[in-house]
C-alpha positions in Angstrom: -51.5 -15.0 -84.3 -54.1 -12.7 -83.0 -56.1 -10.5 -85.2 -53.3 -7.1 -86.3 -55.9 -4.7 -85.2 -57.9 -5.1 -82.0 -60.6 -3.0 -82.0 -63.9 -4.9 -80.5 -64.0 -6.9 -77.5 -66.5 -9.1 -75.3 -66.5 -8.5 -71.8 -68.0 -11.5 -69.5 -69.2 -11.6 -66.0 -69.5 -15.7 -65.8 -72.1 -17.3 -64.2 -71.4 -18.9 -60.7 -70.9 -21.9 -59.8 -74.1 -24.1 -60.9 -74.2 -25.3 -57.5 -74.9 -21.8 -56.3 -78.6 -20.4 -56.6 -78.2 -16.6 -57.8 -78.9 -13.5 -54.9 -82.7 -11.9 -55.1 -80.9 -9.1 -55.4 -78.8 -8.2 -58.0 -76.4 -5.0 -59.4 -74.8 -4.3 -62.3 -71.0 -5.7 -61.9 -68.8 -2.6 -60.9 -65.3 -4.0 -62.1 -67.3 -4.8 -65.8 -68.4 -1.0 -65.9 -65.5 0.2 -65.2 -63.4 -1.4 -68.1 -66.2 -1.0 -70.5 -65.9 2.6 -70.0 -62.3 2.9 -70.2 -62.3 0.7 -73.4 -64.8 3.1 -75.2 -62.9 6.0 -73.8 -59.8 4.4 -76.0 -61.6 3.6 -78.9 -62.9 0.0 -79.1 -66.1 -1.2 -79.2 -67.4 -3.1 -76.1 -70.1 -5.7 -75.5 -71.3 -7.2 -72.2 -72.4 -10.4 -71.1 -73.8 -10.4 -67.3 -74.2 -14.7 -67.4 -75.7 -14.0 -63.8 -78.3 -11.7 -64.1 -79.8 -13.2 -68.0 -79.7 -16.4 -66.3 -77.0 -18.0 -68.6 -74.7 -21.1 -68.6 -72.1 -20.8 -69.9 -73.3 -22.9 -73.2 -75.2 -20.0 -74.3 -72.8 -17.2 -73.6 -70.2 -19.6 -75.9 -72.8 -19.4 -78.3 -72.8 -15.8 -77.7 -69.8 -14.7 -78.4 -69.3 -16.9 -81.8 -72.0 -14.8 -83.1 -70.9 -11.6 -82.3 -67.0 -12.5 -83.2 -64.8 -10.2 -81.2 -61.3 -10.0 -81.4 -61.0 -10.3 -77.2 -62.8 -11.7 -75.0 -62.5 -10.6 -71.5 -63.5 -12.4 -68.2 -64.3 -11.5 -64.8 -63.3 -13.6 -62.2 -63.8 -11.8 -59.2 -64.7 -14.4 -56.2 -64.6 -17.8 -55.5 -67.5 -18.6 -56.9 -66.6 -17.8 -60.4 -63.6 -19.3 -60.1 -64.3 -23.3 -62.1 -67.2 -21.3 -63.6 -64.4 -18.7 -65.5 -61.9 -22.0 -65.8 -64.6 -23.8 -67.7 -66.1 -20.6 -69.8 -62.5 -20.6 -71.4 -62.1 -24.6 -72.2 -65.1 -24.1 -74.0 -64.3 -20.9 -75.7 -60.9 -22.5 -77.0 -62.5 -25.4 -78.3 -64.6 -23.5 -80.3 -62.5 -20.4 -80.9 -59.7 -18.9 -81.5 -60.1 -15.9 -79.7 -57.4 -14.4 -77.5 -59.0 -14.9 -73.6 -57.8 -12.7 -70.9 -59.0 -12.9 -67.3 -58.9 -10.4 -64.3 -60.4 -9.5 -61.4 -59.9 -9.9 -57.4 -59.8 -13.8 -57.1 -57.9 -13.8 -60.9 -55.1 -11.2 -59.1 -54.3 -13.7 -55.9 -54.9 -16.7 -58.3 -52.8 -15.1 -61.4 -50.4 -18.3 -61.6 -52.6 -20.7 -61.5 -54.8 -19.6 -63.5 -52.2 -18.7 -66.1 -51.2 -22.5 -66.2 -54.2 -23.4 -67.5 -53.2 -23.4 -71.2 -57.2 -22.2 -72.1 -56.4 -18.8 -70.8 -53.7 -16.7 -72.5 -53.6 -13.2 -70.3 -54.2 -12.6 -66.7 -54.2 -8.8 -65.7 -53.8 -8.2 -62.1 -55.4 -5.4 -60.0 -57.3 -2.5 -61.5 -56.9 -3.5 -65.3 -58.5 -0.1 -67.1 -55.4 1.1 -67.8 -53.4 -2.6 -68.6 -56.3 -4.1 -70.7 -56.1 -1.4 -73.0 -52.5 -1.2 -73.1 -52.9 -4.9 -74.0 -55.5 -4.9 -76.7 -53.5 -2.2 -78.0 -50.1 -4.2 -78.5 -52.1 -8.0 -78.5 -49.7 -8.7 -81.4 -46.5 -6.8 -79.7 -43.1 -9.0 -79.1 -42.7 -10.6 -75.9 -40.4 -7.9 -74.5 -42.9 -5.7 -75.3 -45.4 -7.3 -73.8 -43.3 -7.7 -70.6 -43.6 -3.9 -71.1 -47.2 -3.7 -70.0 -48.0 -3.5 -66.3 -49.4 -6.5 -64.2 -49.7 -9.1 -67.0 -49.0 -12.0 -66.5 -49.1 -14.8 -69.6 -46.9 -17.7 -70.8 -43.8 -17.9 -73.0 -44.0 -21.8 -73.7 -43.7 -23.6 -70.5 -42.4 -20.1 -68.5 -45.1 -18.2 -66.5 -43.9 -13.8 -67.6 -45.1 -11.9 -64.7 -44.6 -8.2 -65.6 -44.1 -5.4 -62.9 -47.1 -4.9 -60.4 -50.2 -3.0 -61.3 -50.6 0.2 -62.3 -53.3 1.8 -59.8 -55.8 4.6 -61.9 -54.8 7.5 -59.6 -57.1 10.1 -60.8 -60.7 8.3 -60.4 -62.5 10.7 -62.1 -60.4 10.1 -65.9 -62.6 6.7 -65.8 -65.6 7.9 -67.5 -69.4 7.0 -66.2 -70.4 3.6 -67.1 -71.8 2.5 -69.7 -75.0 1.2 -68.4 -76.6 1.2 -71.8 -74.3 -1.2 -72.6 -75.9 -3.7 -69.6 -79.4 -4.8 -69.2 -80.4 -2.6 -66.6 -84.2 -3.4 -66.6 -83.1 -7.1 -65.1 -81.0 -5.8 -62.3 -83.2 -4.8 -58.9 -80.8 -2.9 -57.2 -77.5 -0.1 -57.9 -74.1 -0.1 -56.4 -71.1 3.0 -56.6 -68.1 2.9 -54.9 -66.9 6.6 -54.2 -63.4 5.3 -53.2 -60.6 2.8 -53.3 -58.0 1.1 -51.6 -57.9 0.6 -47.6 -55.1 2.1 -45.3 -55.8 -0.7 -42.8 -54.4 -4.4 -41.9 -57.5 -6.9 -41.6 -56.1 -10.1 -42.1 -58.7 -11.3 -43.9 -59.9 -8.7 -46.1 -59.2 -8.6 -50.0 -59.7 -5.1 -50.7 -55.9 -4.4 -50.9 -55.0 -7.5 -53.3 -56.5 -4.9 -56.2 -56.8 -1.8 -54.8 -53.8 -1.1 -52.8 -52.9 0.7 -49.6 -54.1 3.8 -49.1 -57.7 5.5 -50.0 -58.6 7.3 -53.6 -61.9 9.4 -53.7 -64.0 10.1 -57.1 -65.4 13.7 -56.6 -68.4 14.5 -55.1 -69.7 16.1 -58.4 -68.5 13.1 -60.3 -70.4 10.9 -57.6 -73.7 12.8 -58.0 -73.3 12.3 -62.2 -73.1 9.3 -62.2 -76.8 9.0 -59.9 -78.0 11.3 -62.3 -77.4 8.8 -64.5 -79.2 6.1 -63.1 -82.3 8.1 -61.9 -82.7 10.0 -64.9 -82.5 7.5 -67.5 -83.4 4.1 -65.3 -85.5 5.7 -62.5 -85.2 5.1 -58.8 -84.2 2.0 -57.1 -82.4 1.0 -53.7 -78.7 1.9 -54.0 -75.9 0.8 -52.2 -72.8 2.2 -51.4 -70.0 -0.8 -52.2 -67.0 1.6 -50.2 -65.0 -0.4 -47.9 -65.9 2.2 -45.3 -68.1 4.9 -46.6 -67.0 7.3 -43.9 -63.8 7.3 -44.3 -63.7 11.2 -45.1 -66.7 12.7 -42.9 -66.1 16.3 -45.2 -66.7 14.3 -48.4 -69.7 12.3 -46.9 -70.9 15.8 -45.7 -70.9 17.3 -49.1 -72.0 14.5 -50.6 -75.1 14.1 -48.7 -75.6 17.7 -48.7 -75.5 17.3 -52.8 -78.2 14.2 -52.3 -80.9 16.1 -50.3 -80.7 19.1 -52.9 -81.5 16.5 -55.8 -84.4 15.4 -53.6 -84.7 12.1 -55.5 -86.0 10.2 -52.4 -83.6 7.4 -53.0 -83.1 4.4 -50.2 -79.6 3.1 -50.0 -77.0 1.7 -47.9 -73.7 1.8 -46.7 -71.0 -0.1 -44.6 -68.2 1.6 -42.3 -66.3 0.9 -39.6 -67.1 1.6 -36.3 -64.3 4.3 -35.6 -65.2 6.3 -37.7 -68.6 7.7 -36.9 -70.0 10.8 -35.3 -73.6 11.8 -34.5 -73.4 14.9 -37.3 -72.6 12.7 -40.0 -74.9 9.8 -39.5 -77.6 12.3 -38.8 -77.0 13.8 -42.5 -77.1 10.6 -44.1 -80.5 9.6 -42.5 -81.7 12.3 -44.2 -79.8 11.8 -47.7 -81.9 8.1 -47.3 -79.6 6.2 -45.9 -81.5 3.0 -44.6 -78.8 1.2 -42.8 -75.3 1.3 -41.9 -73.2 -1.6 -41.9 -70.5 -2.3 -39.0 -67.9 -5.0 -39.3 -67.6 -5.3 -35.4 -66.1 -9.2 -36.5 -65.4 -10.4 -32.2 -66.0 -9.1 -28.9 -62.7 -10.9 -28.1 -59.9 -8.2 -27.5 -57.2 -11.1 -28.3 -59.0 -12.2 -31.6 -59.6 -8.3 -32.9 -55.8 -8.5 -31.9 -55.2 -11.2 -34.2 -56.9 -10.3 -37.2 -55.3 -6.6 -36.8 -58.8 -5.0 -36.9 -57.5 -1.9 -35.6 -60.3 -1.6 -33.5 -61.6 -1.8 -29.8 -64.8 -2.4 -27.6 -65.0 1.3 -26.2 -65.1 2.2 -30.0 -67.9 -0.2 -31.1 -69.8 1.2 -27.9 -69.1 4.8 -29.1 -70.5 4.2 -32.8 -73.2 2.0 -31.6 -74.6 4.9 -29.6 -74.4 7.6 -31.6 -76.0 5.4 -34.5 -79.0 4.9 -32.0 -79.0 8.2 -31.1 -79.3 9.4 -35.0 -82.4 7.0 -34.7 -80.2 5.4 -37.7 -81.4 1.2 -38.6 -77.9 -1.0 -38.1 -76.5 -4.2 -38.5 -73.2 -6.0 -37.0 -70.8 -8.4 -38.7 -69.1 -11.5 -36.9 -66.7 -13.8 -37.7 -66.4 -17.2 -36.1 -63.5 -19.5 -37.2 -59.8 -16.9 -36.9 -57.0 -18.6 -35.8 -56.8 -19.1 -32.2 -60.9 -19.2 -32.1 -62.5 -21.0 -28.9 -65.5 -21.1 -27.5 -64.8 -18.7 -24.8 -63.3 -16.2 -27.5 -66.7 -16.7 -29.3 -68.5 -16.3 -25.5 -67.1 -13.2 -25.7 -69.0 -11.6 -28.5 -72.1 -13.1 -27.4 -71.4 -10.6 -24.6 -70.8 -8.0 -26.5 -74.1 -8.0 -28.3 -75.9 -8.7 -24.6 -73.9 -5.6 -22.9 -74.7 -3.1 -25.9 -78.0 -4.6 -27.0 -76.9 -4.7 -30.3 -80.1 -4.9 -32.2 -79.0 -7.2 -35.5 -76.5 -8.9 -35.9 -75.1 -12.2 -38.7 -72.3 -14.3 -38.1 -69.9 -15.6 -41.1 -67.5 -18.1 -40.9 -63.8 -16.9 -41.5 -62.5 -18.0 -45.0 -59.4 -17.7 -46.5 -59.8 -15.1 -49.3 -56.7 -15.9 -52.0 -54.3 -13.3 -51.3 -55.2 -11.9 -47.9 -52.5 -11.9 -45.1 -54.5 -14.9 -43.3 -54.7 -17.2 -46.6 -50.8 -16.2 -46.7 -49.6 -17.2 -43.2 -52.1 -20.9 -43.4 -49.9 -21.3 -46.8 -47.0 -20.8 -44.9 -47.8 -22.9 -42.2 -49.0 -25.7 -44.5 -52.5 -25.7 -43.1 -54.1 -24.5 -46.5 -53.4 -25.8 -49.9 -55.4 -23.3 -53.0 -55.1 -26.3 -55.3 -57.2 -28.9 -53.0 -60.2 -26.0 -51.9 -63.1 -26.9 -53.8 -63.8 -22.4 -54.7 -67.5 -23.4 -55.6 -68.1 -24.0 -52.3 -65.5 -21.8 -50.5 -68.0 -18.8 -50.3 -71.5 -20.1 -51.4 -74.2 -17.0 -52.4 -77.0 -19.8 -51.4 -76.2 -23.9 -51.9 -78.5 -26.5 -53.9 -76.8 -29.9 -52.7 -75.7 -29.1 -49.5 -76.0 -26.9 -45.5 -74.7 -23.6 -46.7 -71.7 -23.3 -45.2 -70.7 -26.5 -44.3 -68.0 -26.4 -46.2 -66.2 -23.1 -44.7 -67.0 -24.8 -41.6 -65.0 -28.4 -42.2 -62.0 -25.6 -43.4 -61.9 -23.4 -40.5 -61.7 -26.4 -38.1 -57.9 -27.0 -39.4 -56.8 -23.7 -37.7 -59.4 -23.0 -34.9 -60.4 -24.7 -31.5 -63.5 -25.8 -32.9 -65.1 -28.6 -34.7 -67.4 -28.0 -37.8 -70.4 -28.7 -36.4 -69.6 -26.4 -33.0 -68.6 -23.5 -35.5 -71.9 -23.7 -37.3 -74.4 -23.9 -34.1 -72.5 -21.3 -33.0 -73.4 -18.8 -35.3 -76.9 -19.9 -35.3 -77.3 -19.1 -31.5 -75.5 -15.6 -31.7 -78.1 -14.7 -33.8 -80.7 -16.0 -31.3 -79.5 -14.6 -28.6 -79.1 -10.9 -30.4 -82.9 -11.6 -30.8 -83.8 -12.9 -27.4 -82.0 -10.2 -26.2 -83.7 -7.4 -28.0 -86.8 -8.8 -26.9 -86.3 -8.8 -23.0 -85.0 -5.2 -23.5 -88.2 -4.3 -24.8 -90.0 -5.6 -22.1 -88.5 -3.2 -19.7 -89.1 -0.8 -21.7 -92.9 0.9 -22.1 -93.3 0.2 -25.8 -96.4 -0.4 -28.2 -97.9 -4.1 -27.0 -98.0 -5.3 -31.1 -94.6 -4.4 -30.9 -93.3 -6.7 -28.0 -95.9 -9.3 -29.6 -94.4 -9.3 -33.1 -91.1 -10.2 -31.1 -92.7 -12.5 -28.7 -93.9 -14.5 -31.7 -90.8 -14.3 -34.0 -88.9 -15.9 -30.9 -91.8 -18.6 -30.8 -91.0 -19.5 -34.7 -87.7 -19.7 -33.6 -88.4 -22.3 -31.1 -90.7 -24.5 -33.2 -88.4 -24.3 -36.1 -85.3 -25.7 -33.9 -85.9 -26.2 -30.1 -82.8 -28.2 -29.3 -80.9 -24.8 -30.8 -83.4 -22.5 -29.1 -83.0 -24.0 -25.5 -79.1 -24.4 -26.4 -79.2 -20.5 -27.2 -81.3 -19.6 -24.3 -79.2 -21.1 -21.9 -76.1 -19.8 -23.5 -77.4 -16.5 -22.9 -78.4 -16.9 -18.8 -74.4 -18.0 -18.9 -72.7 -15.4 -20.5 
């Protein structure tokens, strides 16, 4: 039996995979905040362990916790790459333990039944857990029908798997108090991160957002917003910040308030933010510049109408045009996401964006390869079709921060071959020469152009580094880019 009386518990952000080399830069871990503050808004006490930003395996954070001896122990396992990592943190717990281990998080809500087979872990919450974790902790000892009781738990009765109704979304954002941060080692982290919003009213097939947050967009208050920033600059002082909303926009008289709120605090602070690209205007962009918005974000994802079709992006190329130029005219820094690797990807459908970027000279732009997030519509429909299999993907390599042993990406590369018209090696040149020819592009632009000679230099020479580092890839890219 469990201790009568919760009243302390451990919360853990893992460390990733130890194949994985941690990001320069780092935040404090939003979900972990969260649930800290709604568990000292119920009346336990809380501790924090952020594995990933002390540097720990998961040795010392077992070590850890038997010193400090809470009643719980909470994990995060948000994405793939804490997936083994959170699957090994609780075999070592429980060998050494007792102590009742519950896991949540976005990749622990699409993976809730198999994680729940593994006999180490005892509780999966799914979804936003502020509300069910402390319902849990406060009825740990409860009979199962009780238990069943409690809203998106999921745990075992013997050899049965008890999945109880779906989560229970916090609908008022602003009853979850301001985070903790004393509670974190803040000096260690190099960056900040607030979400102002969540869930997503749209379909991307391959977006998570909606496996936690749901359908459908909740706001925090602008004045509860600005609080918590008072926070951090009062008490930590000023560093960049980024906005982690799905689409930051979303609500251009919320953004307008907000930023309005941001340049009467005058704290000169640098962020950034992500959108999508219908839902822009001049006005707003123009506000945000001057609230210190360093770069927007655009998940443009193709130039191919039938592959934006596919992935139900909801979007269209006279619409990336539109918030392209009114970023540019806002004299606003930008960057574009693309995927390579959906379902019916070829090379023409890839040709495609390259055009896109050479008819709007985009200025930056990254390609990712398509992977199946666990629980988004596209991981759903390759299950279906029996072209993906969760139990054979190796997660510590499914979405790699930065790989030790191996190319970084390889490995989403070998995947995305089983359901696109390309090979693994085609998908990953691929990406490499759209983000040549974005450059080359920019640079023959500014040659028509009457611009500062250092200027076109600096770019003359960053192309020539490009050439010397690969010049099969730079002549491949080159010629790609007289074709298309």
């Amino acid at each position: 039996m469990y201790a009568k009386k919760v009243d302390n518990i451990t919360l853990v952000y893992p460390p990733y995979a130890q194949r994985v080399v941690s990001p320069p830069t780092i935040s404090p871990p939003m979900g972990l905040c969260s649930l800290a503050a709604s568990l000292l808004k119920g009346g336990f006490k809380v501790k924090i362990i952020d594995a990933n930003v002390e540097h720990l395996d998961n040795k010392e954070v077992v070590r850890r916790i038997k010193e400090d001896r809470p009643q719980a122990i909470g994990i995060s396992c948000i994405f793939t790459a804490t997936y083994n990592s959170t699957k090994d943190l609780a075999a070592q717990l429980k060998k050494e333990t007792d102590i009742p281990i519950i896991v949540g998080g976005n990749q622990a809500t699409a993976m809730s039944r198999h994680l729940i087979e593994d006999e180490n872990i005892d509780f999966v919450i799914k979804g936003e857990g502020e509300i069910s974790l402390v319902n849990l902790l406060n009825n740990l000892n409860a009979s199962i029908e009780e238990l069943k009781k409690i809203r998106a738990l999921v745990f075992r009765q013997g050899k049965e798997i008890i999945s109880s109704p779906e989560q229970e979304y916090v609908r008022q954002l602003d009853e979850i108090p301001l985070p903790p941060y004393q509670l974190f080692p803040m000096q260690r982290y190099s960056e900040y991160n607030i979400s102002c919003s969540r869930g997503c009213p749209f379909d991307c097939t391959f977006c998570a957002s909606k496996v936690v947050f749901g359908r459908g967009i909740r706001l925090r208050s602008v004045d509860n917003v600005i609080a918590e920033l008072e926070l951090l600059v009062s008490r930590y002082g000023i560093k960049p910040l980024v906005f982690y909303d799905d689409f930051f926009t979303a609500n251009r008289a919320y953004v307008n308030e907000l930023m309005d709120k941001m340049i009467a605090k005058k704290w000169d602070l640098k962020w950034r933010c992500a959108t999508r690209v219908n839902l822009t205007s001049t006005n707003v962009i123009s506000k945000m510049k001057e609230a210190g918005c360093q770069l927007i974000k655009y998940g443009v994802e193709s130039g191919s109408p039938d592959i934006l079709n596919t992935i139900k992006k909801g979007i269209a190329r006279p619409e990336i045009k539109r918030a392209l130029e009114v970023t540019k005219a806002a004299r606003m820094p930008y960057s574009t996401f693309f995927m390579i690797g959906n379902r019916g990807e070829n090379l023409e459908t890839v040709k495609e964006s390259f055009r896109l970027i050479k008819e709007l000279d985009i200025e930056q732009a990254s390609f990712a390869i398509t992977v199946p997030l666990p629980g988004t519509e596209l991981a759903q429909s390759l299950i279906k079709d029996g072209i993906l299999d969760y139990r054979t993907i190796d997660w510590d390599l499914l979405l790699p921060l930065h790989l030790i042993d191996r190319e970084y990406e390889k490995y989403s590369a070998d995947l995305a071959q089983k359901w696109c018209q390309l090979t693994p090696a085609k998908i990953l040149e691929l990406g490499k020469i759209g983000a040549l020819i974005c450059k080359m592009n920019i640079f023959l632009k500014t040659l028509e152009k009457k611009v500062k000679r250092q200027d076109a230099l600096a770019q003359f020479f960053a192309l020539a580094k490009e050439f010397f580092k690969n010049p099969v890839l730079f002549v491949k890219a080159a010629g790609m880019y007289t074709s298309i």
